[in-house]
C-alpha beads as a LAMMPS data file, in Angstrom:
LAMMPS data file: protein, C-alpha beads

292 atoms
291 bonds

1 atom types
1 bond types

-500.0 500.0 xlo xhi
-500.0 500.0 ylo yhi
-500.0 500.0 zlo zhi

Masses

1 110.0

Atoms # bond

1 1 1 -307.402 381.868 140.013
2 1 1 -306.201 383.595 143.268
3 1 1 -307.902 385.483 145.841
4 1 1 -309.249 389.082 144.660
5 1 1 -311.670 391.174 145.863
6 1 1 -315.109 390.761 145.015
7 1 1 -318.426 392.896 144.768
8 1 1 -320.383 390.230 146.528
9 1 1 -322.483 390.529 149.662
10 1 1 -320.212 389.801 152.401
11 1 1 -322.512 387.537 155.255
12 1 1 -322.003 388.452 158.715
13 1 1 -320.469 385.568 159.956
14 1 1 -318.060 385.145 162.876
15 1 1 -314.461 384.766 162.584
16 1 1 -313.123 382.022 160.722
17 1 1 -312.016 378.930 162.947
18 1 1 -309.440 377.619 161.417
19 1 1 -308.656 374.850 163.608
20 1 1 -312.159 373.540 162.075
21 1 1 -310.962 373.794 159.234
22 1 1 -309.956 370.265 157.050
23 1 1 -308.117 370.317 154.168
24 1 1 -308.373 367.150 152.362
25 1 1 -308.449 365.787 148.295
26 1 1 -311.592 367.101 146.153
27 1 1 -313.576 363.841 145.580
28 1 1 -316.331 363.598 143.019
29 1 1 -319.326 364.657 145.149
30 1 1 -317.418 368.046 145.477
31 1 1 -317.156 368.724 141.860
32 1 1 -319.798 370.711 141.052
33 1 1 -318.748 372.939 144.563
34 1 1 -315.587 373.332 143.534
35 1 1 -316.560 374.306 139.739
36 1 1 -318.858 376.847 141.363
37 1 1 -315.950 378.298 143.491
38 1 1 -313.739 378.346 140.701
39 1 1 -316.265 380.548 138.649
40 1 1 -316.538 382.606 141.697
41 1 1 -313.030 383.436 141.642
42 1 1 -312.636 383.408 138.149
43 1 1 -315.107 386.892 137.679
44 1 1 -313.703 390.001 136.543
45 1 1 -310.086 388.282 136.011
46 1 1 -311.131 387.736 132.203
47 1 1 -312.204 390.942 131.425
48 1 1 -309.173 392.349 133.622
49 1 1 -306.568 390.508 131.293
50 1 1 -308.686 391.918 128.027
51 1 1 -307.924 395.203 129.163
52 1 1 -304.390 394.666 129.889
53 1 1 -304.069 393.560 126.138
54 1 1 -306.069 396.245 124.523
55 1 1 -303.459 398.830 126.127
56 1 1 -300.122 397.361 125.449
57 1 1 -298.356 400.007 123.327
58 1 1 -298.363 397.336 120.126
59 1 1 -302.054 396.823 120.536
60 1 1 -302.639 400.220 120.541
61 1 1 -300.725 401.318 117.429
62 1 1 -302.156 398.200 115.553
63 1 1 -305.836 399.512 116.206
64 1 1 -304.999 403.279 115.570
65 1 1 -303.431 402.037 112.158
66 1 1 -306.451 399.703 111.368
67 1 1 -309.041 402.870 112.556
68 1 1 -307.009 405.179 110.125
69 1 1 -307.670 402.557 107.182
70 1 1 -311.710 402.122 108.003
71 1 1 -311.952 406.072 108.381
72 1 1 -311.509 406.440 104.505
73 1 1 -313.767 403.435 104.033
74 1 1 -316.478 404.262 106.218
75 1 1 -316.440 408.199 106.283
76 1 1 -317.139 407.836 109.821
77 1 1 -314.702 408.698 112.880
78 1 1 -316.998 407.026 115.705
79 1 1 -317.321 403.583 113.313
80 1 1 -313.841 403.809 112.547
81 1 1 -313.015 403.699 116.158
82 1 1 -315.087 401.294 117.402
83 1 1 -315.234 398.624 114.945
84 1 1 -311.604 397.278 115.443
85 1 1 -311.817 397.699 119.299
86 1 1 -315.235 395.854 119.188
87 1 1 -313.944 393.120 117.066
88 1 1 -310.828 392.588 118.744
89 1 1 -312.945 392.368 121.956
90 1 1 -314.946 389.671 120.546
91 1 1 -311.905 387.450 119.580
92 1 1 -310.289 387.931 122.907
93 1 1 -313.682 387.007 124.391
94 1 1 -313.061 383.954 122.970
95 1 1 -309.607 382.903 122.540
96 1 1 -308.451 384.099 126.135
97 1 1 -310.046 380.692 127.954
98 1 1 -308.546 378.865 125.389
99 1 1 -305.680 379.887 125.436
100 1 1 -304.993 380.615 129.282
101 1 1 -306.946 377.445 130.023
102 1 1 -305.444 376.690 133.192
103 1 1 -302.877 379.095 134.230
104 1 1 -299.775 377.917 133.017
105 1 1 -300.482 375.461 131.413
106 1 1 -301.666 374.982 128.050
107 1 1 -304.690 372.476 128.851
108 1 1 -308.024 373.959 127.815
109 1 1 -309.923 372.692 130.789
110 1 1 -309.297 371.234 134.053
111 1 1 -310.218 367.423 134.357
112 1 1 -312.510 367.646 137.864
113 1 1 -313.092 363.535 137.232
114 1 1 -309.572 362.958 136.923
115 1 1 -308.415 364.576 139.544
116 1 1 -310.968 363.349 142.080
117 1 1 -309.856 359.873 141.291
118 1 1 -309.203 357.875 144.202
119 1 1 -309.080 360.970 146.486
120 1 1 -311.067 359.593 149.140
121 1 1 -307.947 357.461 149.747
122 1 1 -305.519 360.567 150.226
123 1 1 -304.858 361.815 153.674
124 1 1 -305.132 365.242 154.655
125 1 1 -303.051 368.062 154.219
126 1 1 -301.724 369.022 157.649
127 1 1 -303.515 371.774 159.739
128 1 1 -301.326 373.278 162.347
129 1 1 -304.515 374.522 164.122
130 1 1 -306.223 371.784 164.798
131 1 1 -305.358 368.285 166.287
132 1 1 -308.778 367.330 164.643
133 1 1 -307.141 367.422 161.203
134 1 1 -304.467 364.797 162.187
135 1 1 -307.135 362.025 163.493
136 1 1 -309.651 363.023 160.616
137 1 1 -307.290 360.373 158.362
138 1 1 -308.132 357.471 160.468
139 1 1 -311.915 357.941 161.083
140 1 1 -312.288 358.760 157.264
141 1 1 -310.577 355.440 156.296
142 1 1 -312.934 353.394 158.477
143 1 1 -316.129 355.533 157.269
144 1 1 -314.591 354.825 153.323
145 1 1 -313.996 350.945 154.015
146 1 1 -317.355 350.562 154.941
147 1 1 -318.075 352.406 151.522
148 1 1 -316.028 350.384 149.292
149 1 1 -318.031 347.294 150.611
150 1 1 -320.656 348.893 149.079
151 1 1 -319.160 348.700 145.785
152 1 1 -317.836 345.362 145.437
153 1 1 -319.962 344.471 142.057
154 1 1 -318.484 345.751 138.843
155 1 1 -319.337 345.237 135.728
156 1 1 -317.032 345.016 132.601
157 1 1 -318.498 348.593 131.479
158 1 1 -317.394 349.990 134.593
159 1 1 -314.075 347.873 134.538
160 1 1 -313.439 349.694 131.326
161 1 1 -314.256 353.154 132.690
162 1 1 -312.169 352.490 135.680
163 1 1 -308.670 351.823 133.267
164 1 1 -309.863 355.302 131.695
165 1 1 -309.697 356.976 134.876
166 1 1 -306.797 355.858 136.310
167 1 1 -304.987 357.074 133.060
168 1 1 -306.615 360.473 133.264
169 1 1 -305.702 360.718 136.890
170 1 1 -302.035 360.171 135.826
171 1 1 -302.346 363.737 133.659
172 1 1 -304.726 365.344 135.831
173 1 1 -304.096 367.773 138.520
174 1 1 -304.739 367.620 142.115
175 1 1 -307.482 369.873 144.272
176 1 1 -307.424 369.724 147.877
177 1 1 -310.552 371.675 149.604
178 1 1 -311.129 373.286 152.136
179 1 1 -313.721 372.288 154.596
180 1 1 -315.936 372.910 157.466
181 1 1 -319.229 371.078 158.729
182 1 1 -319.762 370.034 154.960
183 1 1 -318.965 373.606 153.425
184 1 1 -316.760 373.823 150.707
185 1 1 -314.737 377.022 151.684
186 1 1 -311.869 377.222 149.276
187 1 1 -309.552 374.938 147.451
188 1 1 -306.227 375.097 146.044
189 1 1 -304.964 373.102 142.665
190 1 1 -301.729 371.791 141.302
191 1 1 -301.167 371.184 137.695
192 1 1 -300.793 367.096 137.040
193 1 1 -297.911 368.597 134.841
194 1 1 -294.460 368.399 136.824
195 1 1 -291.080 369.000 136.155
196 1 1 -288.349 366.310 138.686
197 1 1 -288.743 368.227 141.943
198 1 1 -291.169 371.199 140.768
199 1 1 -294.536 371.686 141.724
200 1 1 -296.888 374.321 140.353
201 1 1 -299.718 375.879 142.130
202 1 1 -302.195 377.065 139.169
203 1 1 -305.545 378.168 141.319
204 1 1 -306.216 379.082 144.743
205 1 1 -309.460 380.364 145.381
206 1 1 -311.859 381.334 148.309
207 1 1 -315.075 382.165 148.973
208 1 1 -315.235 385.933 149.330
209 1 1 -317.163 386.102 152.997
210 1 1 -314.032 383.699 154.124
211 1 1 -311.402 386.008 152.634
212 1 1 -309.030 387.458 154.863
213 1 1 -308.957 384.955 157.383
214 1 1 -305.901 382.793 156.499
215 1 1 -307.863 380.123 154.726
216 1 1 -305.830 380.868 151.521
217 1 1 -302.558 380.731 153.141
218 1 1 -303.328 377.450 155.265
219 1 1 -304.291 375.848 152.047
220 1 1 -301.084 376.790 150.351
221 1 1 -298.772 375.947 153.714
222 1 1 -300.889 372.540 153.410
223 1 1 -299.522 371.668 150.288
224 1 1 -296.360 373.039 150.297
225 1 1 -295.829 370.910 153.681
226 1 1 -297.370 367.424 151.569
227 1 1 -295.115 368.390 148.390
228 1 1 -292.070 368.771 150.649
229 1 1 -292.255 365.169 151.865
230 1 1 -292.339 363.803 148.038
231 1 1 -289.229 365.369 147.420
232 1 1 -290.117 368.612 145.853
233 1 1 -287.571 371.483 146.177
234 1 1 -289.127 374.270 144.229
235 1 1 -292.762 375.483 143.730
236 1 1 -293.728 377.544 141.097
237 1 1 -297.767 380.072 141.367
238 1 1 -298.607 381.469 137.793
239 1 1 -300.989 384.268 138.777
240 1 1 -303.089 386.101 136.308
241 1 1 -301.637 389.547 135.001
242 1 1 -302.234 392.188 135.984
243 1 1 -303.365 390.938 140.090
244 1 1 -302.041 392.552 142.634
245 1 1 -303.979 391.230 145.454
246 1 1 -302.520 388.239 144.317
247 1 1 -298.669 389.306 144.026
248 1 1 -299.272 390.968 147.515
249 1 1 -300.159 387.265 149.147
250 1 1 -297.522 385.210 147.323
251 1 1 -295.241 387.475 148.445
252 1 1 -296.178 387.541 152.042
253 1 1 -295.858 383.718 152.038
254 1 1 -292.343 383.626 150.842
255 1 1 -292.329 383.940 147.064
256 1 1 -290.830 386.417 144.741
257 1 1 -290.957 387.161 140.992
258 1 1 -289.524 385.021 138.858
259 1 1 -286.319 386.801 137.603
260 1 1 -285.676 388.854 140.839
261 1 1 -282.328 388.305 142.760
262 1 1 -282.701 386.230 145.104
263 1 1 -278.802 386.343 146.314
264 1 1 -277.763 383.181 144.330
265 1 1 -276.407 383.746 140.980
266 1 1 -277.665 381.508 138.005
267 1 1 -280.728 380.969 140.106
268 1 1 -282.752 381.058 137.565
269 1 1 -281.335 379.770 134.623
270 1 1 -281.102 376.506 136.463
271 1 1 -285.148 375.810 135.952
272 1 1 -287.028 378.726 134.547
273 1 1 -290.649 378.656 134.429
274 1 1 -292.165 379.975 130.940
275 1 1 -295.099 382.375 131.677
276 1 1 -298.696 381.869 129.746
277 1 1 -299.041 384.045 126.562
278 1 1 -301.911 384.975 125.151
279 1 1 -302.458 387.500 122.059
280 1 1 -299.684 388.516 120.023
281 1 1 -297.268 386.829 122.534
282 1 1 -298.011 388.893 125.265
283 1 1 -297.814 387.205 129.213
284 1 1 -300.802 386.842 131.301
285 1 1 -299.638 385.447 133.719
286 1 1 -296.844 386.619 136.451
287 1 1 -294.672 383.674 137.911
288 1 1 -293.850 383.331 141.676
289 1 1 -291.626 380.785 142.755
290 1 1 -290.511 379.638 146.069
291 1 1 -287.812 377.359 147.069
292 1 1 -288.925 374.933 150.017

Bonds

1 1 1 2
2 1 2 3
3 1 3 4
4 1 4 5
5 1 5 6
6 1 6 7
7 1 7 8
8 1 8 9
9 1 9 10
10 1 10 11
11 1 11 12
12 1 12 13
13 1 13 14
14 1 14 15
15 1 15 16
16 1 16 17
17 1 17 18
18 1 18 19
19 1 19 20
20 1 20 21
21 1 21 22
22 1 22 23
23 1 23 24
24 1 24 25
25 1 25 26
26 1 26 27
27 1 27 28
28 1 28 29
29 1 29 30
30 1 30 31
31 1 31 32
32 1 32 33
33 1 33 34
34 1 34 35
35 1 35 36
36 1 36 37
37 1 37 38
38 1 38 39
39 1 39 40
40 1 40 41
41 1 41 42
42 1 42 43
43 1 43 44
44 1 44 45
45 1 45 46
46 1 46 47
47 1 47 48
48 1 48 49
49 1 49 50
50 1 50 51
51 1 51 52
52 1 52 53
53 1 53 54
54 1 54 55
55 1 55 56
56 1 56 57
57 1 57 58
58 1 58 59
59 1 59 60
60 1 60 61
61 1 61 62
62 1 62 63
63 1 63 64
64 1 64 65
65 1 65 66
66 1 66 67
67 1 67 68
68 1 68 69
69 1 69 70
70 1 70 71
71 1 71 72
72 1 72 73
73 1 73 74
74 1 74 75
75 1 75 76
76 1 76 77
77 1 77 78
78 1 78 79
79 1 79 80
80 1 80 81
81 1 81 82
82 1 82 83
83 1 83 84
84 1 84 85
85 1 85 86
86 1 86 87
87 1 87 88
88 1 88 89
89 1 89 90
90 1 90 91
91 1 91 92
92 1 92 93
93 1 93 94
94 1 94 95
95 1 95 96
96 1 96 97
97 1 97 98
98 1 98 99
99 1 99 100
100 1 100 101
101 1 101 102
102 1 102 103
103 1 103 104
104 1 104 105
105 1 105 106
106 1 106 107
107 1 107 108
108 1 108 109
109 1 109 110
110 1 110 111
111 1 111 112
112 1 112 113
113 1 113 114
114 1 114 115
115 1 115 116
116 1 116 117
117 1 117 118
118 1 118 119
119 1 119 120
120 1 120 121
121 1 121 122
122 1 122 123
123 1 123 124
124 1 124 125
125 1 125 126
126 1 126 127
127 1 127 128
128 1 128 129
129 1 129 130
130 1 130 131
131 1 131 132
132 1 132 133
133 1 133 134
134 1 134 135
135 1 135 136
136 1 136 137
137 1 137 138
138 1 138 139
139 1 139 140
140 1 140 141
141 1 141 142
142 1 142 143
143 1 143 144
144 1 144 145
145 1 145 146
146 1 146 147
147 1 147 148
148 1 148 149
149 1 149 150
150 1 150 151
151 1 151 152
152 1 152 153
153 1 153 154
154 1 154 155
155 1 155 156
156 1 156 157
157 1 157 158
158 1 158 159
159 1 159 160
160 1 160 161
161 1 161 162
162 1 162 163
163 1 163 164
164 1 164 165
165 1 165 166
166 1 166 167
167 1 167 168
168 1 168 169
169 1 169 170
170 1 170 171
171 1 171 172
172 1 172 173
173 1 173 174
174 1 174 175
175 1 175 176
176 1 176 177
177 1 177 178
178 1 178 179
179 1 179 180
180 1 180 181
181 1 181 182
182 1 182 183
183 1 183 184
184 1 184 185
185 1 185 186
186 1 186 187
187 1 187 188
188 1 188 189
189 1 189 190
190 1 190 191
191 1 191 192
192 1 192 193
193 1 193 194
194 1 194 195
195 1 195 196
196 1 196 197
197 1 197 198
198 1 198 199
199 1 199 200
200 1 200 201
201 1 201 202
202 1 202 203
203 1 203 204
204 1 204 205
205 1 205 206
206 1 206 207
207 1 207 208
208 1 208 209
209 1 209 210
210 1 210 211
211 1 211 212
212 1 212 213
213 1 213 214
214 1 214 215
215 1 215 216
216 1 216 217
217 1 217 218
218 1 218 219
219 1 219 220
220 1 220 221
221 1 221 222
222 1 222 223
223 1 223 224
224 1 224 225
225 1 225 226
226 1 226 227
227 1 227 228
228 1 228 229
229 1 229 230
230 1 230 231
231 1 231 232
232 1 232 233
233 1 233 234
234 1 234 235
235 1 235 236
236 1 236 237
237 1 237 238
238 1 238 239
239 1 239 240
240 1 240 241
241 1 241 242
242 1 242 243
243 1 243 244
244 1 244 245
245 1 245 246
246 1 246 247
247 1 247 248
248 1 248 249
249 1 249 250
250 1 250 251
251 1 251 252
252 1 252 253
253 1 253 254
254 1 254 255
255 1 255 256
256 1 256 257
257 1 257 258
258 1 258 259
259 1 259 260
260 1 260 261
261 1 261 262
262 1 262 263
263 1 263 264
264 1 264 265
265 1 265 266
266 1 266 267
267 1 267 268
268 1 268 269
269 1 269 270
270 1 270 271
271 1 271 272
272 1 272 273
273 1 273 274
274 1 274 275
275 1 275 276
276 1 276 277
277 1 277 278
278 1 278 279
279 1 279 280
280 1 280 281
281 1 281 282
282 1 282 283
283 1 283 284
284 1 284 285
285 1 285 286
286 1 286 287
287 1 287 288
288 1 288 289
289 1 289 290
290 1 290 291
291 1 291 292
C-alpha cells in the first residue's frame, strides 16, 4: 500500500532527520512492526476500491436490472434497492483481499518469515544523508557474528525447518525498513516474483506522523539504487485504484503510467506489466513504471 492520508492524530514531533535514518532488510523481530504498519496503511484503501467497483457503469446497470427483478418480488422499492447493493458489498468484503492479495500479484498473503530469511546478513540500502548508514554494515556484521555463535546447536527439527525456509525465501519478497533509534518508521516491499531485469515495488508505506518528510522517497531511491547494481533496468509500482496521493509521488520520483508516451515507440509492448483485476475484470490497481 502507498502513502495516503490518514485521520490519525498527528504527534508533534520535530522534523524528520533523515540522515538518522537506516534503511536495512526486515528481519524476524520486526515482523509483527511491519504487519502493524502495513495495516496502518492498508485503512480506507479497501473500502476505497469497493466503491470504485460499485460505480463502474456495468456494475451499475447489473444492480439496477437485479433491483427491477426483486421490486416485483418483494413489493418494496427501499428492499429492492438495498438488497443487491448490500449483498454485493458483502462479497466484495470478502473476495477483494483475496483477490488483490498483494498488489500485483496474485499471492493471497505476504510471507513476513520468508522474506526475513537471512536478512540480518543483507547490507543496507544506501542513505545519501547520512555517512552513518554506510559504516552501519560493518558494525552490524560484528554485532550478528557474535549472534550466530549463539546459535551454533541445531537440531534435526530445526535442520528441517531451515531447508523450508530457504525455499520460501526463494518465492518470497523482500522488505527493507526504515529505521531510527529502534523505531520502525516505514518500509518498502518488492514482490519475490521477477521478470529478467524487472523489479516490482508492491507496498510502500509510512507511518502517518512521518509523512511528508521524504522517508517514502528515500526508501524507494534506496532500492532502486540496490536493484540497479543487480542488473535491473526497469521497475514496475502497482498502486491501488483509485489513489491519487499515490500517482502524485510516483510521479514526482520519475515514473509515469504505464501506456503513456514516453518518446520511444514500442516502449511498451517490449515488457508490459498486467494490472490486478478484481470483480468482473475490472483493474485495481494503476501501474507506474520507471526505467533506471
Amino acid at each position: 500500500m502507498f502513502p495516503v492520508p490518514c485521520d490519525c492524530c498527528i504527534c508533534e514531533m520535530g522534523r524528520l532527520d533523515l540522515g538518522d535514518v537506516v534503511l536495512r532488510r526486515m528481519e524476524e523481530k520486526d515482523i509483527e512492526s511491519v504487519k502493524n504498519l502495513v495495516k496502518e496503511g492498508c485503512e480506507g484503501t479497501e473500502n476505497r476500491l469497493i466503491l470504485h467497483l460499485l460505480t463502474r457503469p456495468l456494475a451499475l446497470l447489473m444492480l439496477a436490472t437485479l433491483s427491477s427483478i426483486l421490486r416485483f418480488v418483494l413489493h418494496s422499492f427501499v428492499l429492492a434497492f438495498i438488497i443487491p447493493v448490500f449483498v454485493l458489498i458483502i462479497y466484495l468484503k470478502i473476495t477483494i483481499p483475496r483477490s488483490v492479495g498483494i498488489l500485483g500479484s496474485s499471492k493471497p498473503y505476504w510471507d513476513y518469515v520468508g522474506s526475513s530469511y537471512q536478512a540480518d546478513t543483507e547490507p543496507v540500502l544506501p542513505n545519501p544523508h547520512s555517512e552513518r548508514a554506510k559504516q552501519t554494515p560493518n558494525q552490524e556484521k560484528t554485532r550478528r557474528r557474535k549472534k550466530g555463535k549463539e546459535k551454533e546447536k541445531i537440531t534435526e527439527r530445526e535442520q528441517v525447518d531451515e531447508d523450508d525456509l530457504k525455499e520460501r525465501a526463494r518465492v518470497a519478497g523482500e522488505i527493507w525498513a526504515a529505521e531510527s533509534d529502534g523505531e520502525i518508521m516505514g518500509c518498502v516491499a518488492r514482490d519475490g516474483w521477477s521478470r529478467d531485469g524487472v523489479c516490482r515495488i508492491c507496498r510502500l508505506v509510512v507511518q502517518c506522523w512521518y509523512r511528508r518528510e521524504g522517508l517514502g522517497r528515500l526508501l524507494v531511491q534506496g532500492l532502486e539504487s540496490k536493484v540497479k547494481q543487480s542488473g535491473i533496468y526497469r521497475v514496475y509500482a502497482h498502486v491501488p485504484f483509485p489513489s491519487k496521493v499515490g500517482e502524485t509521488f510516483f510521479r514526482r520520483l520519475g515514473y509515469r503510467l504505464q501506456g503513456e508516451t514516453s518518446g520511444i515507440e514500442g516502449e511498451e509492448e517490449d515488457d508490459y506489466e498486467e494490472p490486478e483485476k478484481g470483480w468482473m475484470g475490472f483493474p485495481l490497481t494503476k501501474v507506474f513504471v520507471k526505467d533506471l
